[in-house]
C-alpha positions as CSV (number, residue, x, y, z in Angstrom):
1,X,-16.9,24.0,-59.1
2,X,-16.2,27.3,-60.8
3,X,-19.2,26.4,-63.4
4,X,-21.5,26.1,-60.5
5,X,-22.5,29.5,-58.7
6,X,-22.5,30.2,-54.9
7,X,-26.2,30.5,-54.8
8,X,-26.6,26.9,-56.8
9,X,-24.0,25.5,-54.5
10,X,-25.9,26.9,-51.6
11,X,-29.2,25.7,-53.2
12,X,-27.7,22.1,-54.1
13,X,-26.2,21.7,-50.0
14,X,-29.9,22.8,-48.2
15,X,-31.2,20.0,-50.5
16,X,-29.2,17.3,-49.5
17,X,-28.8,18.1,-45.8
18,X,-32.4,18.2,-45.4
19,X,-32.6,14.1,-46.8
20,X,-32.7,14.4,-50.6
21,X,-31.6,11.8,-52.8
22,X,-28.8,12.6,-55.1
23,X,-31.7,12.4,-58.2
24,X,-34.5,14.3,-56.4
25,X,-31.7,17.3,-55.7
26,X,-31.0,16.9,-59.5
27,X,-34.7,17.4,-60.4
28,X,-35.1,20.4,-57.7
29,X,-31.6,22.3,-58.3
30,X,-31.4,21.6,-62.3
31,X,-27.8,20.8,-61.9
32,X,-26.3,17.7,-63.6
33,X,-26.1,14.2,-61.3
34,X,-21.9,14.1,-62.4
35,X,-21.7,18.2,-60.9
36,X,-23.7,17.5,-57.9
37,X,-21.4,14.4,-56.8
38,X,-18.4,16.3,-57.2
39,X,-19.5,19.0,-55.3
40,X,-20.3,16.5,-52.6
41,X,-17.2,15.1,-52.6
42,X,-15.0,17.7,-52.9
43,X,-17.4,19.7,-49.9
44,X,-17.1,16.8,-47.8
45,X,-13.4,16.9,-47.9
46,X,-13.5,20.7,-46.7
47,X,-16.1,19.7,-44.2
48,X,-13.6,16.4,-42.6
49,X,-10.5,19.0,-42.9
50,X,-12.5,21.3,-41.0
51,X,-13.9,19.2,-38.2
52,X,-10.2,17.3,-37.9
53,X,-8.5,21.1,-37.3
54,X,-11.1,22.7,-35.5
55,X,-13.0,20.3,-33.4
56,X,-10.5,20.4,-30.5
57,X,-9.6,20.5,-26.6
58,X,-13.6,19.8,-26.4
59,X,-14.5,20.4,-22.2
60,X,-16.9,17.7,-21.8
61,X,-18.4,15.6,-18.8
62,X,-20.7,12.9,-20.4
63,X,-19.3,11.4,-23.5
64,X,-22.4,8.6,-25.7
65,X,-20.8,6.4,-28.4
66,X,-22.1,4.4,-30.9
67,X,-22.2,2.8,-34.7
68,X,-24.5,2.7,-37.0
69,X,-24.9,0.3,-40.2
70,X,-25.8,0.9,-43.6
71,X,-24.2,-0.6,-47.0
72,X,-22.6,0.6,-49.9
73,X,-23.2,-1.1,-53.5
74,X,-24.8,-3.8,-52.4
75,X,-26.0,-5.6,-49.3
76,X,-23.7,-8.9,-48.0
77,X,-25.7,-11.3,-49.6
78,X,-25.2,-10.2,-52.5
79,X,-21.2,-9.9,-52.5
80,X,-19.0,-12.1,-53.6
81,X,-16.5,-14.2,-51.2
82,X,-13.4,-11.7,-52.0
83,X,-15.8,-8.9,-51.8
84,X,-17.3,-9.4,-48.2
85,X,-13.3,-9.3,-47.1
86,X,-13.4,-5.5,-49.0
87,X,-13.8,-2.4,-46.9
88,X,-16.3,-0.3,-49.2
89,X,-18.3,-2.9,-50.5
90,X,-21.5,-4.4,-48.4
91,X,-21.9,-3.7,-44.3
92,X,-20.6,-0.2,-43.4
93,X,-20.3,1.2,-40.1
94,X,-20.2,4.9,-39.3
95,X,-18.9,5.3,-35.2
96,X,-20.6,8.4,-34.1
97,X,-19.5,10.2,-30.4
98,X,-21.6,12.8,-28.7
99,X,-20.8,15.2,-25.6
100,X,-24.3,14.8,-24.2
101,X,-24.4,17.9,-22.8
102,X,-23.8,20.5,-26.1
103,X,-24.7,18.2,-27.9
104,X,-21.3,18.0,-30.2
105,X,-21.0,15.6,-32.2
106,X,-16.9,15.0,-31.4
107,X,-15.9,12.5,-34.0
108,X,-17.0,10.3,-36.8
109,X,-15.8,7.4,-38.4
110,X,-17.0,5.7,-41.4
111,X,-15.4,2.1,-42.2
112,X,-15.7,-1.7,-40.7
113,X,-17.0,-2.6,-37.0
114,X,-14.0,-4.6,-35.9
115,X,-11.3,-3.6,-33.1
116,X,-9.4,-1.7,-35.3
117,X,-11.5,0.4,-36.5
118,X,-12.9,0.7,-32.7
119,X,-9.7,1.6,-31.3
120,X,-9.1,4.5,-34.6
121,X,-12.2,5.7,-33.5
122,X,-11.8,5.6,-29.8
123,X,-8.0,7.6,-30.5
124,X,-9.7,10.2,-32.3
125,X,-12.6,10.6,-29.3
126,X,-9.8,10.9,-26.7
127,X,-7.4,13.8,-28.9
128,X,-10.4,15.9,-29.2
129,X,-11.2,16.3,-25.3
130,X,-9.5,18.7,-23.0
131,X,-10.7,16.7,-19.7
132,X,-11.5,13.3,-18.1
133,X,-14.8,12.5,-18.9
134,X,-17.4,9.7,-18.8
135,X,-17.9,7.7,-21.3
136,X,-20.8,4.9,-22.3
137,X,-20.9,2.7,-25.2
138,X,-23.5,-0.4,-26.0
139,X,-22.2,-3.7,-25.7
140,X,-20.1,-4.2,-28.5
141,X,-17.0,-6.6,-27.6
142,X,-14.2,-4.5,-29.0
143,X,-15.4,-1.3,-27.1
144,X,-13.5,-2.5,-24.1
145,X,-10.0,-3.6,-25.5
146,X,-10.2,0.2,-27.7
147,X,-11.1,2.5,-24.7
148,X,-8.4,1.0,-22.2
149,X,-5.4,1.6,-24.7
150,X,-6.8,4.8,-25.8
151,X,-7.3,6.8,-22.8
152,X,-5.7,4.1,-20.0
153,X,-7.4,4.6,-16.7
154,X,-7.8,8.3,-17.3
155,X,-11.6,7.7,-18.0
156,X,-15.0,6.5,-16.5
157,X,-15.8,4.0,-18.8
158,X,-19.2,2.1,-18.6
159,X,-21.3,-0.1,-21.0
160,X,-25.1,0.1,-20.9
161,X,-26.5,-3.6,-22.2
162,X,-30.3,-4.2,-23.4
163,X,-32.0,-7.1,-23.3
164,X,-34.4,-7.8,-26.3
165,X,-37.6,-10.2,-26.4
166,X,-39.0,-11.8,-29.1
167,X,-41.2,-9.6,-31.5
168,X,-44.8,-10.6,-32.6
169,X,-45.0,-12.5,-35.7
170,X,-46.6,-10.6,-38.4
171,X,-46.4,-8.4,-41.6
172,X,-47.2,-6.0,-39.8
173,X,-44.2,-6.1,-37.5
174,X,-41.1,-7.0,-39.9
175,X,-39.7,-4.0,-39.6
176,X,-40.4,-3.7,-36.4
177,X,-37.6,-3.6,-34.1
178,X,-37.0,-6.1,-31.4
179,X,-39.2,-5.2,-27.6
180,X,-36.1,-3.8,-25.4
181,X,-37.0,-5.9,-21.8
182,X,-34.8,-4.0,-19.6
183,X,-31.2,-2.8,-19.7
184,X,-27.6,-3.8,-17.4
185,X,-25.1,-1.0,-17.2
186,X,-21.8,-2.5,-16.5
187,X,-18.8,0.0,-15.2
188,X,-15.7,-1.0,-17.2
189,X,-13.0,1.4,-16.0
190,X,-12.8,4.3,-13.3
191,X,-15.5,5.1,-11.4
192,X,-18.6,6.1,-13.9
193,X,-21.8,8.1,-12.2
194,X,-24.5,4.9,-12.2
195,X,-27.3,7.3,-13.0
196,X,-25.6,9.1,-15.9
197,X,-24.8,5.5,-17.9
198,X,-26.9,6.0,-20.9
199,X,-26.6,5.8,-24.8
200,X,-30.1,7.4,-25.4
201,X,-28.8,10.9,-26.6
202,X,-26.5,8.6,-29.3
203,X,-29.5,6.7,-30.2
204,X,-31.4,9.9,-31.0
205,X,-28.6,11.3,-33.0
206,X,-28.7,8.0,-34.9
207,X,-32.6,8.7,-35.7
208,X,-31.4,12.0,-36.6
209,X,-28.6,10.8,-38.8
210,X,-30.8,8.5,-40.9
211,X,-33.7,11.2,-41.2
212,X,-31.0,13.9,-42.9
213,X,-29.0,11.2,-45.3
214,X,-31.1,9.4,-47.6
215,X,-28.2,6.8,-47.5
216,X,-29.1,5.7,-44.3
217,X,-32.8,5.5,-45.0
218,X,-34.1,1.5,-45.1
219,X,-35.6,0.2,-47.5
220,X,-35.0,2.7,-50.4
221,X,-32.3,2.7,-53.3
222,X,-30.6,5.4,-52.2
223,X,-28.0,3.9,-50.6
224,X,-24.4,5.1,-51.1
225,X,-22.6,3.0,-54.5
226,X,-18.9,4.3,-53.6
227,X,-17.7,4.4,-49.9
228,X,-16.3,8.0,-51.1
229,X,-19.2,9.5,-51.3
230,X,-20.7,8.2,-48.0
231,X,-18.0,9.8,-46.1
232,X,-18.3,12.9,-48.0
233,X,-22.1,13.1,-47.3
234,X,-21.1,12.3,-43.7
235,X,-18.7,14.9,-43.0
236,X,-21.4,17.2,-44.6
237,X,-24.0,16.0,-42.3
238,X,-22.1,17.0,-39.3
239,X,-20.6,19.9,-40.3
240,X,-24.2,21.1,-41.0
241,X,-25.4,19.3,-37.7
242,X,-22.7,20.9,-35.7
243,X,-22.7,24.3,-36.9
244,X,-25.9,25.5,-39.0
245,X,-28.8,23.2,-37.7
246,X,-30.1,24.9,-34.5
247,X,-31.0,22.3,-31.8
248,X,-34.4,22.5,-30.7
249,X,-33.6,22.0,-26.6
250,X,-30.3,24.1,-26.9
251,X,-31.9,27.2,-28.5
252,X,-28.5,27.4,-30.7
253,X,-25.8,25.1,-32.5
254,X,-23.8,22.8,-30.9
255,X,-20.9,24.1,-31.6
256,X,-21.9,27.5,-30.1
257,X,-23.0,25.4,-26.9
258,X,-19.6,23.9,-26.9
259,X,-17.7,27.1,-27.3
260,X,-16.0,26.5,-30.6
261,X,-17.2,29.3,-32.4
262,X,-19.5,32.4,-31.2
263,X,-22.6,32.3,-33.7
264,X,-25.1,30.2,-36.0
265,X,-22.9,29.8,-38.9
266,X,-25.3,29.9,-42.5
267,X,-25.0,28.3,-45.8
268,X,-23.1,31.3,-46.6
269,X,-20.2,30.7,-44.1
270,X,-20.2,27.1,-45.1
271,X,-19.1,27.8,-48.4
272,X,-16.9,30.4,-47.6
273,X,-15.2,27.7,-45.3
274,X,-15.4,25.3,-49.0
275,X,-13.8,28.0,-51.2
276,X,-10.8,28.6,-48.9
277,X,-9.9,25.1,-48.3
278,X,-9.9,24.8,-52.2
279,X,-7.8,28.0,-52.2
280,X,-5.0,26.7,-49.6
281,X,-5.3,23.0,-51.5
282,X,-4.8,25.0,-54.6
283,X,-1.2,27.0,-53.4
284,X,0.1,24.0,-51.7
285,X,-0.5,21.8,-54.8
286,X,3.1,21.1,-56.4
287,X,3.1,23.1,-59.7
288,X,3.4,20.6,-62.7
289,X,6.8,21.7,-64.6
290,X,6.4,22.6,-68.2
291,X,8.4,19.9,-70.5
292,X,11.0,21.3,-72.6
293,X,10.3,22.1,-76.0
């Protein structure tokens, strides 16, 4: 990125955290398609290093989980028999956790939606708090199975299950989701708050998610073509989430509200933040040994 200024870096981020496609953010920025995606990737590296050191001994009571689905080259009709068995290709799953009360997003995961991606996910969720907490998840199977070895009985663990009807029949309703007829919430493990079993701040978050990434926007071609770049544009999503984007009921960032840092970070600090992770990559590289002449 030494080509690429800070102010075109800074100009290139605001436009893809705010939901521009990779080619709109070329036509508004004037940088190449090839420069953009590296910066992307190489930022989203910084932006995961960040959030894996830093995102830490988290105090939270009320912990929302969740996944969401998008694809990456192509949908799973259209993949071949070894493909569908390919993490990267098809159905992804990004696993999102929220402390519902700062409104941190603790961890993300990008990847399949089986248990063992559940339980890498769930591991991750449970190094990052300092405290017991309660914890709800939707009704996926392998929730269960995850949680118990993950945080053993040190948890209130509930799942909150909705019931769907059938939807009218129409054009006009395709895209329509199912009619939610009522919800179950099921305690699991410890001794969860009945009242406080919800998934509705996740489910926001999710709104949120596919509002800021055009990769998760339906129904459009710009969907991510190499898995890399979806987790790059995913770490960048929360990094900006977490710690520029101020939220609207909180008054500041979320991780202000959770005490991880003590103001609104800017565009500014985030690629501060970029150039000294490519600084301590940089000394910590081994240095290639000149052959002998």
């Amino acid at each position: 990125m030494n080509r690429l200024s800070r102010e075109k870096q800074i100009e290139v981020v605001k436009a893809l955290v705010e939901g521009n496609s990779i080619n709109a953010t070329v036509r508004m920025a004037g940088v190449a398609k090839n420069t953009i995606l590296k910066l992307l990737v190489e930022l989203g590296e910084a932006c995961q290093s960040y959030h894996d050191a830093n995102v830490r001994n988290v105090t939270s009571k009320r912990v929302q989980c969740d996944e969401i689905w998008n694809f990456v080259a192509k949908k799973d009709r259209a993949c071949t028999m070894e493909e569908r068995s390919m993490t990267g290709i098809g159905s992804t799953w990004t696993w999102v956790a929220i402390d519902a009360d700062s409104k941190l997003v603790l961890s993300y995961l990008v990847g399949g939606r089986d248990g063992e991606y559940a339980y890498a996910f769930m591991q991750d969720v449970a190094d990052r708090l300092a405290n017991r907490v309660q914890l709800t998840t939707d009704a996926h199977g392998v929730y269960l199975q995850a949680v118990r070895e993950s945080f053993g009985e040190a948890i209130d663990y509930a799942m909150l299950i909705k019931k769907y009807g059938k939807g009218q029949d129409g054009p006009e309703t395709r895209y329509s989701p199912a009619i939610c007829t009522g919800i179950e919430k099921k305690p699991k493990i410890g001794n969860p708050n009945y009242d406080e079993i919800s998934t509705s701040l996740i489910e926001r978050q999710n709104l949120t998610m596919r509002m800021s990434m055009r990769r998760f926007t339906r129904l459009t071609n710009g969907y991510s073509k190499k898995i890399e770049n979806l987790e790059a544009a995913v770490a960048l999503h929360y990094m900006f989430y977490n710690y520029i984007r101020v939220h609207q009921t909180l008054g500041t960032t979320p991780a202000v509200s959770a005490g991880l840092t003590d103001k609104v970070w800017s565009f500014e600090d985030l690629i501060s933040m970029f150039e000294s992770f490519q600084f301590e990559r940089k000394i910590a590289a081994p240095k290639k040994k000149k052959a002998n002449r």
